[in-house]
C-alpha positions as CSV (number, residue, x, y, z in Angstrom):
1,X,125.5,135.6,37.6
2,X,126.1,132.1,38.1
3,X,125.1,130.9,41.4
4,X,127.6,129.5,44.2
5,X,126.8,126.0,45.0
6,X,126.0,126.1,48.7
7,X,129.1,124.8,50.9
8,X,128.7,121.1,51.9
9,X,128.1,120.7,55.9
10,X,130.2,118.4,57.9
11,X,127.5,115.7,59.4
12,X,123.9,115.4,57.5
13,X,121.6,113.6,59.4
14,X,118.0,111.8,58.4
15,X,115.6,110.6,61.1
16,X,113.9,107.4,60.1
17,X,110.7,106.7,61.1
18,X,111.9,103.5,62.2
19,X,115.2,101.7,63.9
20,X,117.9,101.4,61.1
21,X,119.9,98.5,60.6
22,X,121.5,98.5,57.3
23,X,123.0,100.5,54.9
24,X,125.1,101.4,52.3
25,X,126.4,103.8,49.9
26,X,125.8,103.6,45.9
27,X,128.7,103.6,43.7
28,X,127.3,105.4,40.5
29,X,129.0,108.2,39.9
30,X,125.6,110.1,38.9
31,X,124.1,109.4,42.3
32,X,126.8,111.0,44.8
33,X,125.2,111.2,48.0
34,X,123.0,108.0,48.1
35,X,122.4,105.6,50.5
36,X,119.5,102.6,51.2
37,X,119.1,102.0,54.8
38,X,116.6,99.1,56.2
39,X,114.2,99.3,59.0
40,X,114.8,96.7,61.9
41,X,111.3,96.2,63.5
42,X,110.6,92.4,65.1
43,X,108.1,91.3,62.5
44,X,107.4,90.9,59.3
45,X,106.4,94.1,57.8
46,X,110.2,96.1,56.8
47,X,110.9,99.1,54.7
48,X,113.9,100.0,52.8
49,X,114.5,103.6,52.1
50,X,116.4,104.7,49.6
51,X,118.0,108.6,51.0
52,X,119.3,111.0,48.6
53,X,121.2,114.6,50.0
54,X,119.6,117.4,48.6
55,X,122.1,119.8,47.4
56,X,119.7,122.2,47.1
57,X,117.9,122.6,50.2
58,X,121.3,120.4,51.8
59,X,119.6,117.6,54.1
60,X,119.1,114.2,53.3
61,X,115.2,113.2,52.1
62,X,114.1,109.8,51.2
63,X,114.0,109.5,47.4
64,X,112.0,106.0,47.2
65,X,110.6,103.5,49.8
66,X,109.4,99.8,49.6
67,X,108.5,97.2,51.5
68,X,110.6,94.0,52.9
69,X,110.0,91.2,54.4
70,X,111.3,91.2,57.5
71,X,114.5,93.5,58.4
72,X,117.3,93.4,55.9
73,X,120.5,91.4,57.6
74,X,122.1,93.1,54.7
75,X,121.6,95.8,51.6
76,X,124.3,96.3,49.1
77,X,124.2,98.3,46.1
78,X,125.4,96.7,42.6
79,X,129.5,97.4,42.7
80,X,129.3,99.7,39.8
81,X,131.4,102.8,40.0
82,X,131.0,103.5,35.7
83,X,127.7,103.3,36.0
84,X,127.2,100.6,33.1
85,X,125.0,98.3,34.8
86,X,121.3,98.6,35.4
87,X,120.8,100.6,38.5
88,X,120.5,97.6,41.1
89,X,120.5,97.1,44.9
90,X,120.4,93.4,46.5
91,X,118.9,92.6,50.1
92,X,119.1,89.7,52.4
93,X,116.8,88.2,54.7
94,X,114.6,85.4,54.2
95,X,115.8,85.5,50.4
96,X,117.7,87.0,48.3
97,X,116.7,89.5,46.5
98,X,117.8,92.1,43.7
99,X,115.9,95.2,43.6
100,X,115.6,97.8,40.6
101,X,116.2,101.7,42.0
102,X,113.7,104.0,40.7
103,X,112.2,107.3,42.0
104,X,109.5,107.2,43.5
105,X,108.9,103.2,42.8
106,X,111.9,100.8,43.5
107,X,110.9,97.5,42.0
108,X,111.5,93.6,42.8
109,X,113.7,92.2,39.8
110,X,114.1,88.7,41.5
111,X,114.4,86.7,44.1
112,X,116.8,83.9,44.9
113,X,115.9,81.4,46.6
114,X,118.2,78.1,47.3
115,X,115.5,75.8,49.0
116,X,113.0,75.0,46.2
117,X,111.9,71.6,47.0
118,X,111.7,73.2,50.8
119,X,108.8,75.0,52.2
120,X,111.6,75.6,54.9
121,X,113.7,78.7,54.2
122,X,117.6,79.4,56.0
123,X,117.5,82.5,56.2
124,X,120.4,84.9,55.6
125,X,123.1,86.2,57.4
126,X,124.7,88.4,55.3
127,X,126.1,88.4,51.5
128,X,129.0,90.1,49.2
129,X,128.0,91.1,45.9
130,X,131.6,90.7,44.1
131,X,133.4,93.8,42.3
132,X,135.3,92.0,39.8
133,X,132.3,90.2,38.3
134,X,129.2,92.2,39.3
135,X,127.7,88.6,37.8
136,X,128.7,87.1,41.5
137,X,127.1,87.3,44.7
138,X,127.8,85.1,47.8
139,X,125.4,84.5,50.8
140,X,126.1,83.3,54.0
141,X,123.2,81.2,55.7
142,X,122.4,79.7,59.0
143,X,122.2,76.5,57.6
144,X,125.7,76.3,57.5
145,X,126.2,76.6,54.4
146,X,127.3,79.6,51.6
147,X,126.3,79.8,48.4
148,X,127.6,81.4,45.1
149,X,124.5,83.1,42.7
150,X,125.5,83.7,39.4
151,X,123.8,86.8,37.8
152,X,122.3,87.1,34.0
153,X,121.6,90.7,33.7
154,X,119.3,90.6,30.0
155,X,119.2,92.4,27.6
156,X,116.7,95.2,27.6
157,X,113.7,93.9,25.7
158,X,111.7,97.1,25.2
159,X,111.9,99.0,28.6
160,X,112.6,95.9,30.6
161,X,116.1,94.7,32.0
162,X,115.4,91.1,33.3
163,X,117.5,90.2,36.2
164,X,117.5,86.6,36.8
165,X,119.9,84.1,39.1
166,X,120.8,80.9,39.4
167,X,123.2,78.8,42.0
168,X,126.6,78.3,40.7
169,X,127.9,76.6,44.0
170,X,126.5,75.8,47.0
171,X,129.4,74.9,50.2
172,X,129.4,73.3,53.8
173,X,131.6,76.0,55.0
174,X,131.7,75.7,59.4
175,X,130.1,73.7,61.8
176,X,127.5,75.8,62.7
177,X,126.1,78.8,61.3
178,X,127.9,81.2,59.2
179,X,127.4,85.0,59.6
180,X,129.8,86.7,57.5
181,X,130.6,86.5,53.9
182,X,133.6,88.4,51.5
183,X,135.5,88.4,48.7
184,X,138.9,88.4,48.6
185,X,140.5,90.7,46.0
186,X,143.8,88.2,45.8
187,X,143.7,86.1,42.5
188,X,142.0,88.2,40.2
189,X,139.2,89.4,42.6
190,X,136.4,86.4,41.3
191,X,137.2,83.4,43.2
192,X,138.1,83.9,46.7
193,X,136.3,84.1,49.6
194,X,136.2,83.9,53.1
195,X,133.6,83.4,55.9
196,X,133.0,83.2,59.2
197,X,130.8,81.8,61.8
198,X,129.4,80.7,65.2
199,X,132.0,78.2,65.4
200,X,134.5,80.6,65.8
201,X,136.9,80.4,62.4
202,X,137.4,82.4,59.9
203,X,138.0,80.2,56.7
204,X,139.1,80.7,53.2
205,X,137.6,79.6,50.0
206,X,138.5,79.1,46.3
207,X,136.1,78.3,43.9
208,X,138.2,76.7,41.5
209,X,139.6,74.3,44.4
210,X,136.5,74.2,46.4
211,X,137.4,70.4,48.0
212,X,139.2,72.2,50.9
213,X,139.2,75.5,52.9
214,X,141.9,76.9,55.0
215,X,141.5,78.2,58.3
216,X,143.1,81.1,59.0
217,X,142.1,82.1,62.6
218,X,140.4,80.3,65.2
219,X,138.9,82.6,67.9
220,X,140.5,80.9,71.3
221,X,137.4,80.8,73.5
222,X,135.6,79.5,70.4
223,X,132.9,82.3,70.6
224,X,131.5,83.2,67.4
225,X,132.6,85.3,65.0
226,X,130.3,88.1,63.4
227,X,131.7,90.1,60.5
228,X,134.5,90.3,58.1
229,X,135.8,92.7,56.5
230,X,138.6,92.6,53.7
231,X,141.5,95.7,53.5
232,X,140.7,97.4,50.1
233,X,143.8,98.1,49.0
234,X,146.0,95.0,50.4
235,X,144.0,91.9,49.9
236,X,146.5,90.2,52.4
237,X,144.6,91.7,55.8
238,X,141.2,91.5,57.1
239,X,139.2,92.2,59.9
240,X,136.8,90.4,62.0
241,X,134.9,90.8,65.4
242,X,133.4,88.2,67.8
243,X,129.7,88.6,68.9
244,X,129.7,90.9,72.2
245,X,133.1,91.8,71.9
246,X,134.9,95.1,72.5
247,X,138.1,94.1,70.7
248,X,138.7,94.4,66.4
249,X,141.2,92.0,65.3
250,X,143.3,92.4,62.3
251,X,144.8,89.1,60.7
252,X,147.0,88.6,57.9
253,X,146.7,85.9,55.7
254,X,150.2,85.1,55.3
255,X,150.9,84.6,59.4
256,X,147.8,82.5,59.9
257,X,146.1,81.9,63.3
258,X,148.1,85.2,64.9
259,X,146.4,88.7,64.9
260,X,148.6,91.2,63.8
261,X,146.7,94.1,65.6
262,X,143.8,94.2,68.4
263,X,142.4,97.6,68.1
264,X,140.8,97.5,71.8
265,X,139.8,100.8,73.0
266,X,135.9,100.2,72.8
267,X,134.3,100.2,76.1
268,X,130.9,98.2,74.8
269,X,130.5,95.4,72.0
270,X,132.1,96.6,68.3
271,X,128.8,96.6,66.0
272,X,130.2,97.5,62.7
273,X,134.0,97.7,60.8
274,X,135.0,99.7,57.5
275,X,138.2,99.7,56.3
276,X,138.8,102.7,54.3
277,X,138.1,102.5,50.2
278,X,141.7,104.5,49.2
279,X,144.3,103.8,51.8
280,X,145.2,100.1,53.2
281,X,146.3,101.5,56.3
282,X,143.4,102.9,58.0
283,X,139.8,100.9,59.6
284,X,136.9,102.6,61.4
285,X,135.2,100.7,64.0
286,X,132.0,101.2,66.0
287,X,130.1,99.9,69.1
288,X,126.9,100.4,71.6
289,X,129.5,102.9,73.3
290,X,128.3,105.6,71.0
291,X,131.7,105.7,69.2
292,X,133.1,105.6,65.7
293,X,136.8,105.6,66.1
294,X,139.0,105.6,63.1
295,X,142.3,104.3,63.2
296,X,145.7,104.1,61.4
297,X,147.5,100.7,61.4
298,X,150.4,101.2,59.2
299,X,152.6,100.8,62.2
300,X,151.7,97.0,62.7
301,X,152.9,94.5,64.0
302,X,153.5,97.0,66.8
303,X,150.8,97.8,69.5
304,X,148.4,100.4,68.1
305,X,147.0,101.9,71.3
306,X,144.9,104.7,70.2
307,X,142.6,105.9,67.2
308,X,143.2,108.9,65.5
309,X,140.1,110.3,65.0
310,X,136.9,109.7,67.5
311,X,133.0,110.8,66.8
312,X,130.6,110.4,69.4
313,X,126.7,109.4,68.4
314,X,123.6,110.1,70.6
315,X,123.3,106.1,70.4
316,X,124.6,103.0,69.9
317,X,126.0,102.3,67.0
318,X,124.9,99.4,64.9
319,X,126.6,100.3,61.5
320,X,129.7,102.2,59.8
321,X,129.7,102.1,56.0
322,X,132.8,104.2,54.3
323,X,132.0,105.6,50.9
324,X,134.4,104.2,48.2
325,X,132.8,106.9,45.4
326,X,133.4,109.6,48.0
327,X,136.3,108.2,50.5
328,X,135.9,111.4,52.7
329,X,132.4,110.3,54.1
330,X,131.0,108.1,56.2
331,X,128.0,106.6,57.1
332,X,126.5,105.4,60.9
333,X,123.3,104.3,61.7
334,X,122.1,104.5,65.7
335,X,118.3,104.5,66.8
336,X,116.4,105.9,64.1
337,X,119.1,108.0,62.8
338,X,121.0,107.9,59.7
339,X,124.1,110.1,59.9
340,X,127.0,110.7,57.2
341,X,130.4,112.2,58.5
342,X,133.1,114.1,56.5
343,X,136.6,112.3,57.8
């Protein structure tokens, strides 16, 4: 008789043995339910786990672990939904760096470093790994600056698949520090990109016109801006958050300098926006008020005054990561706890 696959709970949740920061699903279709999540302890001895869900036994169980150098700002797997690229995940902190999955032992492929004649390092706010050309990666820097790392994936010599980088571009992009870094998937997917930063804009890039940037919202009491986050499936709107606030504001690209929605019904600072991988009308958000709060825009430029779907966390939440392999989950981190949520 064959046997009945055991039915999939609602919420799985893995208890770290350490605050999590960051996370995020991997695309390979052969790896489902798989996440990498990053410790956030105040010195320099991090861990990255990577968590598999064991369909068997049906709970989530760290699959690898290794060491990082202070806590990951950011972890991103390689954008590979075909699954025809080495196995990789990328972290940033100090550096970055591109790691090579493996059970039990997850290995260092490279590291990229900007500031060779330096023994100075900027370290990293944040970076997008682009999913046109998997060969892309941006970083976002405190120095004020992005950069664009160009990828050579080798061939495999014998067992080995050398991963090496070098800087295609490097860019002045605010005032101050930048915190935020995205690609745009207008164009062709490759060469847009947009930022933002502590001097409160959000700006526009194209690397084939890289002499200018356009601004395309100013925040008006200047305070800084924190994340962005591009619509997946209309590459006109895009998201963004300032630091401490409660409010998510959606631009449009085309109307520049004007929101086009506040989503406002967090009652402590937003931590963390996803917009959803399949439609381009709905966004989650979530904040130190313990919430998630999903939420359908399609009717903008009208008022949207409520989500349509709200979870509540046993803690503040300081990250919301949609699946795009699996659009009907998603991931939060709060405290030491890793939780994934069927929408």
């Amino acid at each position: 008789m064959a046997t009945v696959p055991p039915k999939r709970k609602e919420i799985y949740k893995y208890e770290a043995p350490w605050t999590l920061y960051a996370a995020n699903w991997s695309q390979r279709p052969d790896r489902r339910f798989r996440l990498a999540v990053g410790s956030f302890l105040e010195e320099y001895n991090n861990k990255v786990q990577v968590i598999s869900l064991d369909e068997s036994a049906q709970e989530l169980k760290a699959s690898s672990m290794f060491d990082h150098p202070y806590p990951c700002t950011k972890i991103m797997w390689i954008p590979d939904n075909k699954g025809i690229f080495p196995d990789l995940l990328a972290t940033s902190g100090d550096y970055l760096r591109v790691w090579r999955a493996g059970e039990p032992d997850t290995r260092l492929e490279c590291l990229l470093n900007n500031n060779k004649n330096s023994d100075f390092c900027a370290p990293l706010t944040s970076f997008d790994w682009n999913e046109v050309d998997p060969n892309l990666i941006g970083t976002s820097s405190i120095d004020t600056t992005c950069t664009i790392w160009g990828l050579e994936t080798g061939q495999v010599l014998g067992r080995c698949n050398l991963v090496s980088g070098h800087v295609k571009t490097q860019l002045i992009a605010h005032d101050k520090e930048v915190y935020d870094i995205a690609f745009s998937r207008a164009g062709g997917g490759r060469d847009m990109f947009a930022s933002v930063g502590a001097d409160g804009s959000v700006r526009m890039f194209d690397l084939r016109h890289l002499e200018h940037s356009t601004i395309i919202y100013e925040d008006p009491q200047h305070h800084p801006l924190l994340r962005l986050c591009w619509n997946k499936q209309d590459p006109n709107y895009l998201a963004t958050m300032a630091m401490d606030g409660m409010d998510v504001i959606i631009l449009d690209v085309r109307v520049p300098c004007t929101p086009v929605a506040r989503l406002s019904n967090h009652r402590a600072c937003v931590n963390g926006i996803a917009w959803a991988p399949h439609s381009s009308c709905h966004i989650c958000t979530a904040g130190d008020d313990h919430q998630a709060l999903i939420w359908d825009i399609q009717q903008m430029p009208r008022a949207i005054e409520d989500p349509i779907l709200a979870y509540t966390a046993e803690g503040e939440i300081n990250q919301v990561q949609w699946s795009s392999s699996q659009p009907d989950w998603i991931a939060i981190c709060y405290n030491r706890c890793l939780e994934i949520l069927r929408v």
